[in-house]
C-alpha positions in Angstrom: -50.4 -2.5 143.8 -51.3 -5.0 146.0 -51.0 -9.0 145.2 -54.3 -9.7 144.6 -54.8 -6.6 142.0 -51.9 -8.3 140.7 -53.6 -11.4 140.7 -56.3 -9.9 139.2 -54.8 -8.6 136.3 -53.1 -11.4 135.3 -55.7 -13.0 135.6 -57.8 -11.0 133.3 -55.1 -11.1 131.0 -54.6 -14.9 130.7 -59.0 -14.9 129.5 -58.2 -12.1 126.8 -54.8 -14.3 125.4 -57.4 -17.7 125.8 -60.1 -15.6 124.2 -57.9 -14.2 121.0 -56.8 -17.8 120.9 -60.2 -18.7 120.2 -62.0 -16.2 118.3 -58.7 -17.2 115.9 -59.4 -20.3 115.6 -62.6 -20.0 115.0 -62.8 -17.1 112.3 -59.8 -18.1 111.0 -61.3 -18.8 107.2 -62.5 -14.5 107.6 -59.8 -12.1 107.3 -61.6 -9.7 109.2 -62.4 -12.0 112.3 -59.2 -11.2 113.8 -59.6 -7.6 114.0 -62.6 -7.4 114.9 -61.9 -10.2 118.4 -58.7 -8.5 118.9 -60.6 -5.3 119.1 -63.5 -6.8 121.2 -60.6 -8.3 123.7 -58.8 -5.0 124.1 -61.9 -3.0 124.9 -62.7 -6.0 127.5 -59.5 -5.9 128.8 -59.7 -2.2 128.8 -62.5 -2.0 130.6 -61.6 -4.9 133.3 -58.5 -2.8 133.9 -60.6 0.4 134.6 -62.7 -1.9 136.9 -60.1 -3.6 138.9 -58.1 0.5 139.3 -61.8 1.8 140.8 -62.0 -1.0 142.7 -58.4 -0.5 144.2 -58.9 3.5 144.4 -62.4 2.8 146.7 -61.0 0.2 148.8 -57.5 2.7 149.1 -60.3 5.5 150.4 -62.4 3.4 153.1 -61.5 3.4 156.1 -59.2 0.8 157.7 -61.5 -2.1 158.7 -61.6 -2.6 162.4 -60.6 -6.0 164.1 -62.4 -8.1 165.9 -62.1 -7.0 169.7 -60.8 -9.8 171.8 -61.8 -9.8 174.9 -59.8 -8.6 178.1 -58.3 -12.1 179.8 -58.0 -10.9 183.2 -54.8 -12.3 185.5 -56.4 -13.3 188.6 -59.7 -13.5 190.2 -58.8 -10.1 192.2 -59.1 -7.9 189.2 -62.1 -10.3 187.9 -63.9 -9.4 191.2 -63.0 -6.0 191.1 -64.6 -5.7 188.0 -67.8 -7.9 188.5 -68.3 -5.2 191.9 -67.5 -2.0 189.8 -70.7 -3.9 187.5 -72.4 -4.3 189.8 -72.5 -0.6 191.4 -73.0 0.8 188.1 -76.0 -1.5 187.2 -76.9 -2.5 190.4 -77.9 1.0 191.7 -79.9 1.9 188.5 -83.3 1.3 190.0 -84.6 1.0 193.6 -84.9 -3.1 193.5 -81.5 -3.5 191.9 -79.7 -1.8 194.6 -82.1 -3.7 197.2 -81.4 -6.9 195.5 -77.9 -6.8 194.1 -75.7 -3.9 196.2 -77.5 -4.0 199.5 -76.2 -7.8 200.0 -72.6 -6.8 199.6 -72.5 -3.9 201.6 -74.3 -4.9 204.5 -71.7 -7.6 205.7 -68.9 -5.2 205.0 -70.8 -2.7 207.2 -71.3 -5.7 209.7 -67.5 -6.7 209.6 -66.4 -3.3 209.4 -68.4 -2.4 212.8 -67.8 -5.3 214.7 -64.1 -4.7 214.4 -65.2 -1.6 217.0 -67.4 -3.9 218.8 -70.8 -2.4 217.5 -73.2 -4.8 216.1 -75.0 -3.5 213.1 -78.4 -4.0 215.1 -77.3 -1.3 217.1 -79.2 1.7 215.4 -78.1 4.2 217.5 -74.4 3.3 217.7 -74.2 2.3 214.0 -75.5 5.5 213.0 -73.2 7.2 214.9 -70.2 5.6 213.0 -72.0 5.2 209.6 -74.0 8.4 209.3 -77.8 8.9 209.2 -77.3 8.2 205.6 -75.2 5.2 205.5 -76.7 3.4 208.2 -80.3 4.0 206.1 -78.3 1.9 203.4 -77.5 -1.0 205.6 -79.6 -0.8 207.8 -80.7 -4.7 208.4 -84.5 -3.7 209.3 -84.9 -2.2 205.9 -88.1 -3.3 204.3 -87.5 -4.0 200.3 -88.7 -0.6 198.1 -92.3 0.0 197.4 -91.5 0.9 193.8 -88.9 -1.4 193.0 -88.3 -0.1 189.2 -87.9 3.7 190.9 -84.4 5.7 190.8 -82.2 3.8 192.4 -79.2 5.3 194.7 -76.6 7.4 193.6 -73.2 6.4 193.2 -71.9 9.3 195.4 -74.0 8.1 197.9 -72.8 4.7 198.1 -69.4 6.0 197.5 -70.2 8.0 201.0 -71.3 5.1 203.1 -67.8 3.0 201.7 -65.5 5.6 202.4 -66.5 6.1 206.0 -66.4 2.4 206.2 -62.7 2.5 205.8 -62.8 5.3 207.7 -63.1 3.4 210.8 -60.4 1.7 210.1 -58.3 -0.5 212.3 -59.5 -0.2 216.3 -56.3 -1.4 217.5 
């Protein structure tokens, strides 16, 4: 048994001794007064006990409460940023506007960066799509007007996962 069943019946059996003691005391002139409050104790006791085991056999068959999650403390801003970008793919490319608003802005100076590296300037349409694809240049491409529908599907992940990997494709010119 745990300590505060313990506790408990202890407890309840301290009220049925304080209890006796009264009913005593106060039909002591009747004979029968003490049978009939020892009686009425036991039963209450009786009964208390049976209450107190139920309530140990339920809580024994629930399932173990869960904690409280804490939340992750991350070590340094690098895996913070990691995980604000991974965010912000995942939500960021759920409808047309996100992606124009929230992705686009991040990957078109890494497409700039990345190209200039090779001496191309990401105005350079034809050149830039040369290096990016048809495809990834249309995701970067700096004359891009904002979407028409801006709550329509958004870009897939595998696309934008396209455009990044032959960013790092190009790799280092030198």
């Amino acid at each position: 048994m745990t300590r505060a069943l313990w506790a408990s019946v202890i407890t309840l059996a301290v009220f049925v001794v304080i209890g006796l003691g009264i009913a005593i005391g106060v039909g002591a002139p009747d004979p029968g007064a003490f049978e009939r409050a020892a009686a009425g104790m036991l039963g209450g006791l009786g009964l208390a006990t049976a209450l107190i085991a139920l309530s140990a056999a339920v809580d024994a068959g629930l399932p173990p409460r869960r904690r409280p999650r804490r939340p992750v403390e991350l070590s340094d801003a690098g895996t913070s940023g990691l995980l604000a970008l991974e965010l912000l793919l995942r939500f960021g490319a759920s409808t047309a506007g996100d992606f124009h608003a929230q992705v686009r802005p991040r990957l078109v100076p890494l497409a700039s960066s990345c190209l200039a590296r090779h001496g191309v300037m990401l105005s350079d349409r034809e050149r830039s799509t040369e290096l990016l694809g048809a495809d990834g240049y249309a995701l970067v491409d700096p004359a891009a007007a904002p979407p028409e529908d801006r709550f329509g599907p958004g870009i897939p992940e595998e696309r934008i996962r396209r455009l990044v990997d032959r960013l790092e494709g190009l790799g280092d010119p030198l």
